[in-house]
C-alpha positions in Angstrom: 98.5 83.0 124.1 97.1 86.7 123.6 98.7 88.3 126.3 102.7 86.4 124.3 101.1 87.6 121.3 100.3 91.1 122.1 104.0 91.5 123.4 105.2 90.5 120.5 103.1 92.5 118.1 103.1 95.7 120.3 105.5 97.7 118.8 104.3 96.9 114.9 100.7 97.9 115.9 102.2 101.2 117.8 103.3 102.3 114.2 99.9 101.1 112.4 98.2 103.1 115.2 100.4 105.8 114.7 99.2 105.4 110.9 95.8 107.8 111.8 97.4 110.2 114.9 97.0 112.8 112.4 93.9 114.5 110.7 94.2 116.4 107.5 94.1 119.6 109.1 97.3 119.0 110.4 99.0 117.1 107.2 98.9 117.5 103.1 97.2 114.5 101.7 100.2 113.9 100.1 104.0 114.1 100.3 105.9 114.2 97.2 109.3 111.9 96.9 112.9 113.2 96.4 114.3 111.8 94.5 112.1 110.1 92.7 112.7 106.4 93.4 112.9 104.3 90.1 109.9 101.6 89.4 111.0 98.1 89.2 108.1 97.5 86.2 109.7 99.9 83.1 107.2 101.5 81.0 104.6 101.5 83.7 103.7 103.7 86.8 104.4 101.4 89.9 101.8 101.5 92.8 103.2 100.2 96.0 100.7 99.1 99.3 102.9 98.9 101.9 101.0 96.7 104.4 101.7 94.4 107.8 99.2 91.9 108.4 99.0 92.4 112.1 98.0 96.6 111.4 94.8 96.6 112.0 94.3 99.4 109.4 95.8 97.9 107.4 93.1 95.1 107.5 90.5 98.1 107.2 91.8 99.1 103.9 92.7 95.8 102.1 88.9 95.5 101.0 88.8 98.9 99.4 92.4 98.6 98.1 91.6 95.2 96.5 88.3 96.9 95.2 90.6 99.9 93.6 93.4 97.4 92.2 91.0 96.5 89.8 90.0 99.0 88.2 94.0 100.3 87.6 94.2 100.9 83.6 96.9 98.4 81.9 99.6 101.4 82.6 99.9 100.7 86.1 101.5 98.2 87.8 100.2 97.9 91.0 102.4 95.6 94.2 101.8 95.1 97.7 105.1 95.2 100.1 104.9 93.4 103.4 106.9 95.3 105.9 108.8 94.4 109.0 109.6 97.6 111.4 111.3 94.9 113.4 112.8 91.0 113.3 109.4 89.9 115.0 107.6 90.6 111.4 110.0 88.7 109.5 107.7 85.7 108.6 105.0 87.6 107.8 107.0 88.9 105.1 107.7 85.5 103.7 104.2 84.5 104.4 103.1 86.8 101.7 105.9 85.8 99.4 105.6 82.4 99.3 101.7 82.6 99.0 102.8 84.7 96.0 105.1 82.0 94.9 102.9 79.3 95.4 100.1 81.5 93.0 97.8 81.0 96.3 97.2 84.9 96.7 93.5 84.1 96.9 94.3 83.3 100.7 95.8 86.5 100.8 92.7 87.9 102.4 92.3 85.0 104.7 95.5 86.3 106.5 93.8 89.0 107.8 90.8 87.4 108.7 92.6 84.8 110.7 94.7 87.3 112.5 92.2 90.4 113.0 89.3 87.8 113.5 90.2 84.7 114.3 92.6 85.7 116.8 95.4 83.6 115.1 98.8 84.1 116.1 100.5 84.0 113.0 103.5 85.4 113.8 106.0 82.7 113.5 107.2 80.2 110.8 105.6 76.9 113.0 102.3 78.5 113.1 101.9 80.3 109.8 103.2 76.9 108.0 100.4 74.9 109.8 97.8 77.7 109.2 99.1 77.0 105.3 98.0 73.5 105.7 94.5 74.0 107.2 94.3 75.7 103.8 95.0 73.0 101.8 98.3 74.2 100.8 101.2 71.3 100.7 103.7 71.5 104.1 106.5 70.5 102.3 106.0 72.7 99.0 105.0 75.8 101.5 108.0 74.9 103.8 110.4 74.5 101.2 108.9 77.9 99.4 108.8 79.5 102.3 112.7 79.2 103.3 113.7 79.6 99.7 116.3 81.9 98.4 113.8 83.8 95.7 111.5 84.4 99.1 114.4 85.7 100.7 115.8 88.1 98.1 111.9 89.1 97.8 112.0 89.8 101.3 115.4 92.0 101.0 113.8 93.9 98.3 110.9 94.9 100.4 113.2 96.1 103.1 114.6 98.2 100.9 111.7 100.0 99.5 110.6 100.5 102.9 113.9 102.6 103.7 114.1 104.2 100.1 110.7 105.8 100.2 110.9 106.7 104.1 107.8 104.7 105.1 107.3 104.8 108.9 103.8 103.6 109.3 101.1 101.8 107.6 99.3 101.4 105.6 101.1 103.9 102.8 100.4 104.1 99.3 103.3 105.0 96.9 102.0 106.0 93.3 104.9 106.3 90.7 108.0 106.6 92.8 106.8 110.3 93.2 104.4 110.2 96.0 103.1 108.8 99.2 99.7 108.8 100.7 98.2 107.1 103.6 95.2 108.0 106.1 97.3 109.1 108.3 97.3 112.5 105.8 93.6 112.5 104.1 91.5 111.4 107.6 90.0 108.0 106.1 90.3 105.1 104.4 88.5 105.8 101.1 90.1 109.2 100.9 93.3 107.8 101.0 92.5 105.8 97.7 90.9 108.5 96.4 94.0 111.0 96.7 96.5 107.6 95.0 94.1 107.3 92.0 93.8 110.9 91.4 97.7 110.9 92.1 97.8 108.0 89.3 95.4 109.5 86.6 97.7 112.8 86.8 101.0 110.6 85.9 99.2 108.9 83.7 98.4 112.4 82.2 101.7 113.5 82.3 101.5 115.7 84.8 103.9 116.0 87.9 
């Protein structure tokens, strides 16, 4: 089962690799947006974490980005968006979105653990839906959530903020539709939250 799942993650976990190929000598710690891509939360500056759950930075970060979250002033809305660089990550899109659904973002976390620890293959709908269960979720409820149309259109949406702010790795950090940061530019994890919250307490200053 690990050698089927490795081929079928390979090419998602070539662009989370890819995530930290560069060290800040080489990049700013930010790039700045244009044009500046409109918030879906009005009146608020919109913090996007665009995440896959098979990147394996992406599991590094989620502790430190959870830690961060909340301590966001009531100005800021913050959102993770589940990516798919390819028809492979598809469920693991709607995984996330029907956990959201289903107000079960508590097991949120337990995603990554299962995958980066565990060793799970949750890749596809059979498997993620019976992984839902050893939780203690409902099959039918998840199921029916999980092949929804609201999942779906969440799903679309997410593809298309991937394209609109030009994310080609994870994890990224997108802080009011102006700019993007990732560790990829600032060389670590915590520096990479450090550079989106000063990023947010500037907007929130007004300055751009």
């Amino acid at each position: 089962m690990k050698i089927a799942l490795f081929s079928r993650l390979a090419s998602g976990l070539v662009l989370g690799l890819a995530a930290l190929a560069m060290t800040p000598a080489q990049a700013a710690p930010y790039d700045t947006l244009d044009p500046v891509q409109p918030s879906d939360t009005p009146g608020k500056i919109e913090v996007l974490e665009f995440f896959f759950y098979t990147c394996p930075h992406c599991n590094h970060i989620e502790p430190l980005v959870e830690k961060w979250r909340k301590t966001l002033p009531d100005g800021v809305a913050f959102k993770s968006v589940p990516v798919a660089f390819n028809a492979g990550m598809r469920d693991m899109q709607k995984l996330y979105y029907t956990l959201e659904a289903l107000d079960r973002l508590d097991l949120h976390p337990a995603v990554f653990k299962a995958i980066h620890e565990q060793h799970k293959d949750l890749t596809q709908a059979k498997e993620i839906i019976d992984w839902a269960v050893a939780q203690g979720l409902d099959r039918q409820a998840f199921t029916d959530t999980f092949n929804s149309f609201g999942v779906q259109t969440k799903v679309s949406r997410a593809d298309e903020l991937t394209k609109s702010y030009h994310v080609e790795g994870t994890p990224t950090l997108a802080i009011g539709g102006r700019y993007l940061t990732s560790p990829a530019q600032t060389g670590t994890y915590q520096n990479a939250i450090d550079e989106a919250d000063k990023l947010v307490k500037q907007l929130l200053a007004g300055k751009q």
